[in-house]
C-alpha positions in Angstrom: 1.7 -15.5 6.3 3.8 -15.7 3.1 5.4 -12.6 3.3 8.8 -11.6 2.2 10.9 -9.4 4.4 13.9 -8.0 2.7 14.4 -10.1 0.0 17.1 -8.8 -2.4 15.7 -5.7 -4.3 14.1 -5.9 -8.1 16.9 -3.5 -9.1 18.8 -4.8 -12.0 22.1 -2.3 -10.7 22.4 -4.3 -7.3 25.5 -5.7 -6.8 24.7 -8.1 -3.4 26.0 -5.4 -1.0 24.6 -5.1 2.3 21.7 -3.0 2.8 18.3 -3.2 5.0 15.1 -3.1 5.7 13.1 -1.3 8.9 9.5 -1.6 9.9 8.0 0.6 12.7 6.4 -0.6 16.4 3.1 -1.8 15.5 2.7 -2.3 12.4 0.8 -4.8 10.5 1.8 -7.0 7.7 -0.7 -9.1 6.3 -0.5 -12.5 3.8 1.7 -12.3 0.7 3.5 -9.2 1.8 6.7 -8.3 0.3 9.1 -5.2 1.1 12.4 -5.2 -0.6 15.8 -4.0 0.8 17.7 -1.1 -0.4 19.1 -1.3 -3.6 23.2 0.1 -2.5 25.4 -0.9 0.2 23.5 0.8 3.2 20.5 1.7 2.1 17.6 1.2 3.5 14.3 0.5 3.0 11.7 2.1 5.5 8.1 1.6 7.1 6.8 3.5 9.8 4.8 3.0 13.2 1.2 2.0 13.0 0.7 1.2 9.4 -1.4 -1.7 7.7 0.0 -3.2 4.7 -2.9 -5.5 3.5 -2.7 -8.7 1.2 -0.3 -8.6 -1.1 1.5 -5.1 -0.8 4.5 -4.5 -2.6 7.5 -2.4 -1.3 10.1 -1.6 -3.8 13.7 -0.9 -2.8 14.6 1.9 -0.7 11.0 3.4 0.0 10.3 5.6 3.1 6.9 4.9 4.6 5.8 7.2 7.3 3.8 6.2 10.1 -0.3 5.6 10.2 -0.3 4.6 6.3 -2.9 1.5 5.1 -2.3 0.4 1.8 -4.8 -1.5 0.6 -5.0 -5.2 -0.9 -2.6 -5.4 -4.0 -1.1 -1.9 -3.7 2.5 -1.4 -4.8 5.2 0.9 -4.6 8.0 0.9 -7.4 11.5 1.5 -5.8 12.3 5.1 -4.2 9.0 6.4 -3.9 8.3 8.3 -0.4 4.8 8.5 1.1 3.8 10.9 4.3 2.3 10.1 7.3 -1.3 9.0 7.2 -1.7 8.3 3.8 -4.2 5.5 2.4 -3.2 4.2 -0.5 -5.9 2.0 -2.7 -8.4 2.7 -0.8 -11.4 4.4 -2.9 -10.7 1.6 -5.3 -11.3 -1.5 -2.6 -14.3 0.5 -1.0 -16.0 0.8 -4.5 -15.5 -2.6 -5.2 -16.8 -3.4 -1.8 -19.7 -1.2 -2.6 -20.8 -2.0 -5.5 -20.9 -6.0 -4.5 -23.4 -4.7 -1.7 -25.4 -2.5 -4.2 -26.4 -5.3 -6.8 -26.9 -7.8 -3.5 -29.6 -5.8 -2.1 -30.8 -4.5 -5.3 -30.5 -7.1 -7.9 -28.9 -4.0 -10.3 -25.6 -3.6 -11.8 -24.0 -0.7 -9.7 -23.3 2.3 -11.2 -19.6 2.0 -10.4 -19.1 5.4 -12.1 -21.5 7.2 -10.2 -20.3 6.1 -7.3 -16.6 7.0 -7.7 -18.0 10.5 -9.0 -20.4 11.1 -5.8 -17.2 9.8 -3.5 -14.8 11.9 -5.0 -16.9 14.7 -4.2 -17.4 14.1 -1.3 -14.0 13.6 -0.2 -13.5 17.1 -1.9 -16.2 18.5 0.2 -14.9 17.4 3.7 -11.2 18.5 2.3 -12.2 22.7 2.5 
């Protein structure tokens, strides 16, 4: 699938030392993946259980990924950032796109891409309390 698993890091202080990369039972890593190593001697670079990393994810050195996380198509994650467990990352942004292709399909319109982000926003707000 293209992916890159523990390539050296993006990190211009990285001196070639030994350092890793773990990825959790179950998870899924789709085309054009790449998750980078840590950045010092040791480090490591972490993705939990159950996650879905979609086309063309990036994981930047030394990130902790909990478990049940989907990032969505072209995420990315610059080095050292941590995310909890059952997070989605990117994913109002593909499901508007998504959305709005359907809308001017079946109505010939240009979607009111605004709107729509507005009314799911709210909605996401509303479920939230």
């Amino acid at each position: 699938s293209h992916a890159v698993i523990a390539g050296p890091p993006q990190d211009l202080k990285y001196d070639g030392a030994p350092s890793f990369v773990e990825i959790g039972d179950r998870t899924s890593l789709r085309e054009f993946v790449t998750i980078n190593r840590g950045s010092r001697e040791g480090f490591v670079t972490r993705v939990g259980s159950d996650c879905l990393l979609m086309t063309g994810v990036h994981v930047a050195h030394d990130c902790q990924i909990g478990n049940n996380v989907v990032m969505a198509n072209l995420a990315t994650l610059a080095g050292h950032v941590h995310v909890e467990d059952r997070v989605t990352i990117g994913g109002l942004e593909m499901l508007l796109a998504q959305a709005a292709v359907q809308f001017e399909s079946w109505t010939g319109c240009e979607a009111p891409v605004e709107a729509m982000k507005a009314a799911a926003l709210a909605a996401a707000e509303e479920r939230s309390r």
